[in-house]
N, C-alpha and C positions, 0 to 999 in steps of 0.2 A: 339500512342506510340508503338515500335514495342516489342514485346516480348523477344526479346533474349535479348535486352538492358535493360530490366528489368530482366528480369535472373540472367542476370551477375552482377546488383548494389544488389540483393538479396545473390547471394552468398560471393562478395565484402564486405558488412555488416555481413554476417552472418562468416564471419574468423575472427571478434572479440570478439565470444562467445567462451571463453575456456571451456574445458573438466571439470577442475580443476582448484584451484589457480598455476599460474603457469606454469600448463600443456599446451599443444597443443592444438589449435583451430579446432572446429569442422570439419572442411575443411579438414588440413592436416591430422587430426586424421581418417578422413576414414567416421566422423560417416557421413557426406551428402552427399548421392548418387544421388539425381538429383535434378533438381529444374524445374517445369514446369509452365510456367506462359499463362492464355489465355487470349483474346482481351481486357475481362471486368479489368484484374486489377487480377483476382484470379490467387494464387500463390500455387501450391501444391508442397510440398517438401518430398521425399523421404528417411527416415531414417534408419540406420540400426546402432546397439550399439553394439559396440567390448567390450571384457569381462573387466570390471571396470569402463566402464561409465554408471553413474546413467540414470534410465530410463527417471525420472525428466527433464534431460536435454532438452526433446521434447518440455515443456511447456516453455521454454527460449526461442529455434528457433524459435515456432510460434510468441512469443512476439515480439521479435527482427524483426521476418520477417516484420510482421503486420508494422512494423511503417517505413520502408523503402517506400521513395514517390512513388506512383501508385499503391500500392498497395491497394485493396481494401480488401481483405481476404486472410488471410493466413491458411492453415491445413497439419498439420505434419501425414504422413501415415510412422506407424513403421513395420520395413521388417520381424523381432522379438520382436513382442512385449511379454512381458514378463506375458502371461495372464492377459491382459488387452486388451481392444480391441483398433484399431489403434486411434490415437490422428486424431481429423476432421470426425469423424462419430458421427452421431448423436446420442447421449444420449437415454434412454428408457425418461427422465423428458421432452426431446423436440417433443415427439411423438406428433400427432395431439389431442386436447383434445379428449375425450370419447373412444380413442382406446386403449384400454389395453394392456400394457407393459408385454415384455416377462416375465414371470412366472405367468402369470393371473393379475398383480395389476397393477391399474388404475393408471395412470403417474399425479403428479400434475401437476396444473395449473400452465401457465408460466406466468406474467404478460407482454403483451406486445403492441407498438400503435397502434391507430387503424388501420385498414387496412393493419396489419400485420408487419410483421420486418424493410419489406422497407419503408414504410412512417416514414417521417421524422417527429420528436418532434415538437410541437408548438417554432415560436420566442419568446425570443432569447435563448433557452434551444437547436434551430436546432443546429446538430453539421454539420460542412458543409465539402464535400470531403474533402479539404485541409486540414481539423484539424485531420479526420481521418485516412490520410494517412501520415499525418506528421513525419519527424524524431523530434524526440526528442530534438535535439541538436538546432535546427529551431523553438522553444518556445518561444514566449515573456514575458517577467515579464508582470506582474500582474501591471496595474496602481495601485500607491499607497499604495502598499506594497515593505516594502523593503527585506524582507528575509518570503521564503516560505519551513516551515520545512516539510518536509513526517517522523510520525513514521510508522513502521511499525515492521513485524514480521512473522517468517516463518510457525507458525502455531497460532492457539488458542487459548485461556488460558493461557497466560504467563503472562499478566498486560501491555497490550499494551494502554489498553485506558484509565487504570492508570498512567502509566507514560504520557500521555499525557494531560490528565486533569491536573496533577502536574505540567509539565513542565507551560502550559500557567497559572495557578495561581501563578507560583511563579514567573517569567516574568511579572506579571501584579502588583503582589504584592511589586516589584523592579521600579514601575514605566512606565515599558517598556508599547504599545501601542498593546495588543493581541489580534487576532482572534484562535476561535477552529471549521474547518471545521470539522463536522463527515463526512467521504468517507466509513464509514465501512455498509452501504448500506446494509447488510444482518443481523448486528446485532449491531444496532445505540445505544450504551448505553450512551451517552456522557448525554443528557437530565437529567437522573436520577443520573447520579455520581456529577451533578451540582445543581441540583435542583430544575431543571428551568422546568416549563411544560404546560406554556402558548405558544399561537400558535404566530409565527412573523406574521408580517403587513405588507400590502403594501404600498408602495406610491411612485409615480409618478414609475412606473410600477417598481420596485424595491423591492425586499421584507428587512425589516430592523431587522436584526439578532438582536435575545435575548441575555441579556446582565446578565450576573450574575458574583458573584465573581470580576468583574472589567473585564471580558472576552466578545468577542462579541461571540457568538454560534449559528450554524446552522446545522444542524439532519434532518436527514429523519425522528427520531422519533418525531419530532416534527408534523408533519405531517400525518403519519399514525397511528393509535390505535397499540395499546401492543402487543394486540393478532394477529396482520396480519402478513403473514406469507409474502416476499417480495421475490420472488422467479424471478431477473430477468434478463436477458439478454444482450449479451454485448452492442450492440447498443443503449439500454437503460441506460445502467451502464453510457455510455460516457455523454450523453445526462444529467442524472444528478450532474455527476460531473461540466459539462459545467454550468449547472444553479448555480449551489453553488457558484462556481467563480467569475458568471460575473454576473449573475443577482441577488447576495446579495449586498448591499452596504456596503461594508466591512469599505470601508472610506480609512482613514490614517491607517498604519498599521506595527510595527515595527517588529513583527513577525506575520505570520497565518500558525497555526498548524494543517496539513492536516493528521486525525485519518485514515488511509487506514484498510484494511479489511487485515486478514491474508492472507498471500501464495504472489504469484506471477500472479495478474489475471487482469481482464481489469479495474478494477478502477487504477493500478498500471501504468499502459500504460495509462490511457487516462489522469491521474494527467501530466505524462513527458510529451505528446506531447500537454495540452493545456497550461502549463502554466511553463514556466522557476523554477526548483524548487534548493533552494541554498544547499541543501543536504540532506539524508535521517538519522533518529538515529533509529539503529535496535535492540527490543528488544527479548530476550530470558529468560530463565529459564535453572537454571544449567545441567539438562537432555541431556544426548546424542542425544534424537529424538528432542528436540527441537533446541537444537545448529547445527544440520544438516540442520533442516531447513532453520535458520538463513541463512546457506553460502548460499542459493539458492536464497534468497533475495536476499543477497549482490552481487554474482554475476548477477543478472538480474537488479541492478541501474546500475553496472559498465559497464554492455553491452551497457548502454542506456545512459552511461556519465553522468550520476548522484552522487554526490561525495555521499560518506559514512562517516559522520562525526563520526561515532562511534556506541560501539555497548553498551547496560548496561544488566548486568544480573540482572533480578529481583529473589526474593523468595529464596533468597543465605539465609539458615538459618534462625530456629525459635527460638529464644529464650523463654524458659520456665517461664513464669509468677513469679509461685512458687520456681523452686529449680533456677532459672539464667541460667544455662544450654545448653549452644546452639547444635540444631538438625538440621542436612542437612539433610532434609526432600526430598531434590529434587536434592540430590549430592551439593558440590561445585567447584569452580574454571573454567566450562567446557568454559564456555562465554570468561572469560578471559584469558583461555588460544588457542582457536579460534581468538581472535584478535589479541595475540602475533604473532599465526601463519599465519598471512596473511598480517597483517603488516598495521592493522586496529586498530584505538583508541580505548582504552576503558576507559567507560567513567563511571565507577563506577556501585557499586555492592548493589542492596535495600535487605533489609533484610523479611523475609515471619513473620508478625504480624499482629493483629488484630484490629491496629489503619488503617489498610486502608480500612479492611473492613468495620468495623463500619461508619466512615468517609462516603466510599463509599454511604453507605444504605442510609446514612442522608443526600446526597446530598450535601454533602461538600470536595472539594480537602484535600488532609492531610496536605500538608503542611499549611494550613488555619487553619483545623480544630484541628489539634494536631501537629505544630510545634516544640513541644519539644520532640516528639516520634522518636526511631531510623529512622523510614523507613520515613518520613519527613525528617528528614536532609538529611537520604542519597540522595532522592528527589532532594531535594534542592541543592545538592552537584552536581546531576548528569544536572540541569536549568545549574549551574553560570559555569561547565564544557563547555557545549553546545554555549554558550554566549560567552565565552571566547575564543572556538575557531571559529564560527561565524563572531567577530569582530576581532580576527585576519586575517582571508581571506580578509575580508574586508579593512585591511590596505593594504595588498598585492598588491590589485586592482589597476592597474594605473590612474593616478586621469584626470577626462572627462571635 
């Protein structure tokens, strides 16, 4: 393959990453100053940010680059970074074990296979060139699923694998046919908001997802003890998204609800390019830093052509036990008015109470557990939202 024609399908792709909603593509806008690509596949691209584009923006291009065909790596070098050291060098945590990380402390452990980075996973967990260099847009559905949801979320702590756990209990509680992948790989709580914490089985080389609630579930924490710290790499990350997918027997399946990890990172990329996904629902918390977040989400699906079915703000107001009282503890409105301005659905607002936590702890969904509590219904409001407009795309569709 010769290099400049990779070049040029890399810079090609990469003028549909905008600045901004709205704004100018990294292209026109000045921010990519070169793109060097060599014999293997690796693509190094040259950055520099004119005043008002986020530095952020860097972790979008490599994403984007990453999945244009032949590539095999992508690494963003910023010409001003903004005290940070350039995107594509190595970490002090990737340092070789036992050598001590600049300031004297010892770098964790990375987990990864044997023989190091490049050997490839056991079948059928291999992920193979063509999936990792795939676009996005070149996924196949999933045999036997018909709608594969991504929540997601641009940072932490917002109730992302709350709304998630809800969404497929109350889909399930409607009749509908659910799975709940956990993808959130670095912090698997799906197990314990479900209650489930027997290990799957195999059979005829298949491992057969646990089933609670009426949901089929599969977790890394099923897997790994509490205590282990999961510390791993992109190559790895692809690898077990790959096994979730195909080597769970998911079955028939009317929805599977794929829990991704905050931010914009490689479970996010390896979910588009291994498996067709029918749209992402993005959660937030009424917070300015986390509604920032959020847009960074949303524009790294839309780079990747993944629709955004909408966004829900969680923790919108506590209501007071004792005096009724309601407290925006975490502001309100930011969510919703984020999706007015981009021209994004939204898709309803849960309220911050203690029916989800409890629920939580006891390993039960709330709309299960406490169905007549506000943030269940709103819950519930935000599944028949999702469903509804789901099965409307699905009318759209011209019939095969």
């Amino acid at each position: 393959m010769e290099t400049r024609s990779l070049e040029d399908r890399v810079m090609q792709t990469l003028a549909r990453v905008r600045t901004e909603s709205g704004g100018p593509d990294v292209v026109d806008a000045g921010v990519i100053r070169s793109v060097t690509a060599g014999p293997d596949g690796e693509v190094r691209i040259g950055v520099a940010l004119p005043p008002g584009v986020p530095q952020d923006i860097a972790d979008t291009i490599r994403l984007v680059a990453t999945g244009v065909p032949g590539v095999s790596r992508a690494s963003v070098e910023l010409a001003q970074p903004a005290g940070a050291p350039p995107e594509g060098t190595v970490p002090a945590a990737d340092a070789p074990a036992g050598r001590a990380a600049k300031g004297g402390r010892r770098p964790l452990p990375v987990m990864a296979p044997p023989g190091g980075d490049q050997a490839p996973p056991q079948s059928p967990g291999q992920v193979s060139r063509e999936e990792a260099t795939r676009h996005p847009s070149e996924a196949e559905p999933l045999p036997g699923v018909r709608h594969v949801i991504a929540v997601s979320s641009g940072k932490g702590g917002v109730g992302k694998s709350t709304v998630s756990t809800n969404l497929a209990a109350a889909w399930a509680s409607a009749g509908y046919r659910v799975g709940l992948m956990d993808a959130d790989i670095y912090g698997p709580d799906i197990p314990t908001m479900f209650g489930a914490y027997e290990k799957p089985r195999m059979e005829d080389d298949q491992v057969i997802p646990v089933e609670a609630h009426g949901v089929k579930l599969m977790s890394l924490g099923f897997l790994v003890s509490d205590d282990t710290p999961a510390i791993w790499r992109g190559p790895i990350i692809m690898g077990i998204v790959r096994q979730f997918l195909h080597q769970v027997a998911w079955g028939e399946l009317d929805y599977l609800i794929v829990d991704l990890p905050p931010g914009t990172g490689d479970a996010q990329l390896s979910l588009v390019q291994l498996v067709q996904v029918t749209g992402a629902v993005m959660v937030t918390t009424p917070q300015d830093v986390a509604v920032q977040g959020v847009l960074k989400g949303i524009r790294m699906f839309e780079s990747v052509d993944v629709p955004v079915i909408g966004i829900v703000e969680n923790m919108r107001g506590f209501v007071c036990p004792d005096c009724q009282s309601t407290h925006e503890l975490f502001g309100a409105g930011c969510g919703e008015k984020l999706a007015a301005s981009i021209g994004v659905p939204f898709l309803g607002a849960v309220p911050l109470g203690l029916a989800v936590r409890q629920e939580g702890d006891r390993g039960t969904p709330t709309v299960i557990g406490r169905p007549d509590s506000p943030e269940a219904q709103a819950l519930s409001a935000v599944a028949d939202r999702v469903d509804e407009m789901v099965s409307a795309g699905d009318s759209e569709k011209p019939a095969t």
